[in-house]
N, C-alpha and C positions, 0 to 999 in steps of 0.2 A: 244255462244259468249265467246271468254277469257276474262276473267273478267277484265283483264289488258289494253286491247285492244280500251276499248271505254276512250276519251279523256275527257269526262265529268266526268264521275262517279269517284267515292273511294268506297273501301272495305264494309264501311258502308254501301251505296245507294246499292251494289249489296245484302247484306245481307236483306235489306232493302224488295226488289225487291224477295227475296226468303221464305222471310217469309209471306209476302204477299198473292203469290202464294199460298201457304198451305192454308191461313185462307181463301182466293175464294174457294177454291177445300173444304174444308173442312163444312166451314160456310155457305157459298152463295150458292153455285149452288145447292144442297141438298134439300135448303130450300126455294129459292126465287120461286117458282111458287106458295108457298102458301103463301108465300109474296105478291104475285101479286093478288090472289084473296083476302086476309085481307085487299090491299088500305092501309097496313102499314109495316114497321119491328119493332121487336119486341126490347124496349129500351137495353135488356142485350145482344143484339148481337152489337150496339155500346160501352156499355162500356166494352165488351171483347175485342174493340181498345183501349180503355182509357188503361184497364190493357197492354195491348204489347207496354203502352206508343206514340200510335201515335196518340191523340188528343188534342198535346202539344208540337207536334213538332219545333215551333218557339214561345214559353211561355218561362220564365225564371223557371229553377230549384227549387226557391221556391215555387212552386206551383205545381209542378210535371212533371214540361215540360220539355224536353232537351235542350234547347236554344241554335236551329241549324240554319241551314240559306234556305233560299228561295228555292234553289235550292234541298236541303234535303225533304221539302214540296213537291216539284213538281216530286221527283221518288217516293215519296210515294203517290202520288195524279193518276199516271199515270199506277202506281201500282195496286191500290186500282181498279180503270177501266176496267183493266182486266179479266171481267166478264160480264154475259151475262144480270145479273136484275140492269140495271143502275139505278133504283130507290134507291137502296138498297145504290149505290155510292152517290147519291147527297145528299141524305138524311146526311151523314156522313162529308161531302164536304163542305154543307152549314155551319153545326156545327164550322167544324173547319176553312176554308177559307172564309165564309161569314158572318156570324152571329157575331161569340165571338173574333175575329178581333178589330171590332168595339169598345169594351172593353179595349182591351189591348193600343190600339192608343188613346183613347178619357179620359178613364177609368181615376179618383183620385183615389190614393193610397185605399184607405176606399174600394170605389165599386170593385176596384181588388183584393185587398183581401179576399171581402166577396163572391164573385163568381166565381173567377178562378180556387180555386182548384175543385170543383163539376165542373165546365167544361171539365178540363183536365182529369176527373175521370172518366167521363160519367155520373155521376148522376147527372148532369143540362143539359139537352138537350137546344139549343138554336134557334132560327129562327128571323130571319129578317122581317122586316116587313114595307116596302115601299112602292108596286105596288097597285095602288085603281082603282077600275072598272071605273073611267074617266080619269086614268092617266097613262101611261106605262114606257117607256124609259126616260118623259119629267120632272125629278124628280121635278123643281123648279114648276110644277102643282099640287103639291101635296095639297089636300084642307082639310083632317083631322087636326083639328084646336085642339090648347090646350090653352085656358084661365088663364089666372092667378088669381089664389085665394089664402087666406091668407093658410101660409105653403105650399102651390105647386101648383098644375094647374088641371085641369078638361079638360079628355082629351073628344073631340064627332067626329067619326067621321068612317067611312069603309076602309077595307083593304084586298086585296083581292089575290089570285097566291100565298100566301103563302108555301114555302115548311116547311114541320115539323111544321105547325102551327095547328094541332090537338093535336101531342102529346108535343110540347115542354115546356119548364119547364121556361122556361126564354126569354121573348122578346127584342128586339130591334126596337125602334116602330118612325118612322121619322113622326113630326107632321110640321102641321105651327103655328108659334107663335108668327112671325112677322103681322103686318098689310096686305092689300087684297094687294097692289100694293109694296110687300116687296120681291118677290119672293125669289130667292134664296138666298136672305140675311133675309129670314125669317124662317128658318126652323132649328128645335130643334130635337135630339133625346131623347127618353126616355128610362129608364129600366122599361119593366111592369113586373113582374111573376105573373106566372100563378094562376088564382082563385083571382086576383085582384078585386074586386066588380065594376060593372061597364063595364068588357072586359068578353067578351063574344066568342067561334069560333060558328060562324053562322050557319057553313054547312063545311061537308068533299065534297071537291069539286072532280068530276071522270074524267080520262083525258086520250088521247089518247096514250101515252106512260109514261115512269115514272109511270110507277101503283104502282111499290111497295116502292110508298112512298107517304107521307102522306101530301096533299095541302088543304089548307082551308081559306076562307074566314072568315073575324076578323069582330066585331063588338066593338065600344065605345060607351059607351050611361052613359053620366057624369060620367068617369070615373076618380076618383081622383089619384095620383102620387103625393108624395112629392116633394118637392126642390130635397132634394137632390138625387130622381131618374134622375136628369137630366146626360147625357153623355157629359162631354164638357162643352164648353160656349155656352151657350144661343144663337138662330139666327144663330151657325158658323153649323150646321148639314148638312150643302148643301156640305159642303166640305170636311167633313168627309166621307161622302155618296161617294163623287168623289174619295176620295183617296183606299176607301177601294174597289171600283169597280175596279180598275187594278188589285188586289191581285184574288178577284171574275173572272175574266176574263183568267187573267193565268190558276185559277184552272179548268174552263170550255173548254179550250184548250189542260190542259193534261188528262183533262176526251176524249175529241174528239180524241185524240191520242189512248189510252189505248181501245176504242171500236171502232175503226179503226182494229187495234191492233188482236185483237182476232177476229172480222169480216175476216179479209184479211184469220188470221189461220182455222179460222171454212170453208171458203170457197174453201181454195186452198186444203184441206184435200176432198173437195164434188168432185170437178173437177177432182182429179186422182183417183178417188174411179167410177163415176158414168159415164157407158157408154152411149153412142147412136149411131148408126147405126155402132156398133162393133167397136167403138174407145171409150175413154174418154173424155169427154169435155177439157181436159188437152192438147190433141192432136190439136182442134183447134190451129190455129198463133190467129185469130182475139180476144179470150178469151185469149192466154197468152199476148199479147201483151197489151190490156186494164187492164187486174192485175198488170202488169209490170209497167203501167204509173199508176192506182194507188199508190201501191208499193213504187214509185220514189219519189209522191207528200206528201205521207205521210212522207217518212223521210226525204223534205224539211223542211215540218213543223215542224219535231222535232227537227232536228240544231237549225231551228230560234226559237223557244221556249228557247234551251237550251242556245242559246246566248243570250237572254233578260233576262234571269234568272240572269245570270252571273252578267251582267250588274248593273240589279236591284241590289245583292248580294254586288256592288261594289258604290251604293249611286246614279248611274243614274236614272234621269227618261228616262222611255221610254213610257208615253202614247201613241205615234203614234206609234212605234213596236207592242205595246199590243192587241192596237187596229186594226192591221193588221193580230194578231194574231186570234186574234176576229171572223176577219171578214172570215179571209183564212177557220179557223178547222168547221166553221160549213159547208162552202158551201162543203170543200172535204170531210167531212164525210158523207152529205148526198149521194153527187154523188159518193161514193166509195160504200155505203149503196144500195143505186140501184140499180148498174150494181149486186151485191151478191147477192140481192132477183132474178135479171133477171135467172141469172148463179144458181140458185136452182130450178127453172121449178115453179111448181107445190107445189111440199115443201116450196119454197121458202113464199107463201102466207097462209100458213095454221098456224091458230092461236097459238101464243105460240111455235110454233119452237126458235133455238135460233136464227139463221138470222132473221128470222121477228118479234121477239120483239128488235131486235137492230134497226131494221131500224124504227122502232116509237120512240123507244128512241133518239136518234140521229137528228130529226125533230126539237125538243126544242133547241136543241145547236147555233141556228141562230137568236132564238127569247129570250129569258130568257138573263139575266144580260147584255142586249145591244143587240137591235136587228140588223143584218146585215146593214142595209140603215144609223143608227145611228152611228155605227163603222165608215164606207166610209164617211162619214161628218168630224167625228174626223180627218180623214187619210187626208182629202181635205184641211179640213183649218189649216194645221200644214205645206204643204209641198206646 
């Protein structure tokens, strides 16, 4: 591609997009199979982001961040995708797009000072901490309860889909604090770090795709927090939760782009390499023509990605776009994921290739930060 040529990018984003490139090829693909079998990556392969500066990409400069815009996020978010152990991506994703977000929007002066720059460094790893085994998409269910005691609160309660919640160094923990019939005007965030007394990870939870990264289930059991680990005003955490899930959403979108991305590349390389009955699967029309309408559908979704960005960029909201977006990258990543394992035969199903850990990974993208049926609610009662 001339670099000139695409209507989104600048100089940066493509430089962005090239160094990238090197640190997959380099860092990841080498290493992520034994990433897959450890259930983790190893914390100095994030903070060798922190040092290339990209775990601070929308942080202010006093902290170490570049204080760039949304759109700068999402080529390095789609970037970053561009490989084959998408554990290795979320794990880094959540850090920067999910977790320590949270922070920066909610965050007094005090707690962003004290923990920004070890985020943007790498050495405070961070995870969110929302999803409880009776509650999923339906946040304002949320029953981990935190008590008020004298100096701060007592937090009791389970949490569970954690990503980066074995090794992370810093939580984000959405409790209720309001009364039983308070719902979403009941609910507080907290900052817990790690070895808090009281918090507990239960269990390293094992999962069908995303291996090489690390999910676990949380425990509280009177677990104390000062005042002033509170994120925010008291009771407003339902909203915060809301705002920072479109930021979550975009970055789960240009994840589904970026392993779309190299799916389409790994696959169309098998089809003019691998014969049958003395042609290439290339030769078929019915296989080029299906690659083709993938192909098409993927770079619908990257326009509208890259016009919401913009959007965003310029003070819009657009939770219906978002949530369109939402809804579109997981269903065409899985069916673009498919037909790839189909179009591998044989290989296609044999453990640990790269087409078929993509296509387990790929699985999650319709269920994790909004599941597909909860997206089309959003898109329904907006339009």
């Amino acid at each position: 591609m001339n670099k000139y040529s695409h209507i989104f990018f600048n100089d940066l984003h493509f430089q962005i997009i090239e160094q990238i490139k090197k640190f997959n090829d380099k860092e990841v693909e080498p290493n992520g199979l034994q990433w897959e079998t450890d259930g983790c990556v190893p914390n100095g392969i994030i903070k060798k982001l922190g040092q290339l500066g990209y775990l601070g990409i929308r942080y202010p400069k006093k902290y170490g961040g570049l204080e760039l815009d949304l759109m700068t996020s999402v080529v390095f978010q789609e970037a970053l995708s561009r490989n084959t152990f998408a554990g290795f991506t979320i794990g880094a994703l959540v850090h920067t797009d999910m977790a320590s977000p949270h922070l920066m929007h909610a965050g007094n002066p005090s707690q962003i000072e004290k923990y920004m720059p070890g985020i943007v460094s790498g050495d405070c790893l961070t995870a969110v901490a929302i999803s409880e085994p009776n509650m999923g998409s339906d946040v304002a269910a949320i029953q981990t309860k935190a008590q008020k005691v004298n100096n701060g609160f007592v937090i009791n309660g389970t949490k569970i889909y954690i990503t980066n919640g074995v090794r992370a160094d810093l939580y984000f923990v959405a409790v209720k604090t309001g009364d039983a019939d308070s719902k979403h005007r009941g609910l507080s965030i907290f900052l817990v770090p790690k070895n808090t007394p009281g918090f507990n990870v239960t269990s390293s939870l094992d999962k069908h795709g995303w291996r090489s990264s690390d999910t676990a289930e949380l425990s509280f059991s009177d677990c104390f927090v000062p005042s002033e680990n509170m994120l925010g005003d008291e009771n407003h955490g339902f909203y915060s939760i809301m705002e920072n899930f479109q930021i979550e959403r975009i970055a789960l979108t240009s994840m589904a782009i970026g392993q779309c991305q190299i799916a389409i590349e790994i696959t169309l390389d098998w089809l003019k390499l691998r014969k049958t009955f003395g042609n290439t699967l290339w030769s078929n029309s019915s296989i080029r023509q299906k690659m083709a309408k993938h192909i098409a559908k993927l770079h619908s979704l990257r326009a509208f990605l890259y016009e919401t960005v913009l959007k965003i960029d310029k003070g819009q909201k657009c939770v219906s776009e978002v949530s369109m977006l939402k809804a579109l990258s997981g269903e065409i990543s899985f069916e673009l994921l498919n037909d790839c394992v189909q179009f591998h035969g044989g290989l296609g199903y044999m453990t640990n290739t790269p087409i078929e850990r993509i296509y387990r990974d790929v699985r999650i993208l319709s269920i994790g930060g909004g599941a597909t049926e909860i997206m089309l609610e959003e898109i329904a009662k907006r339009n």
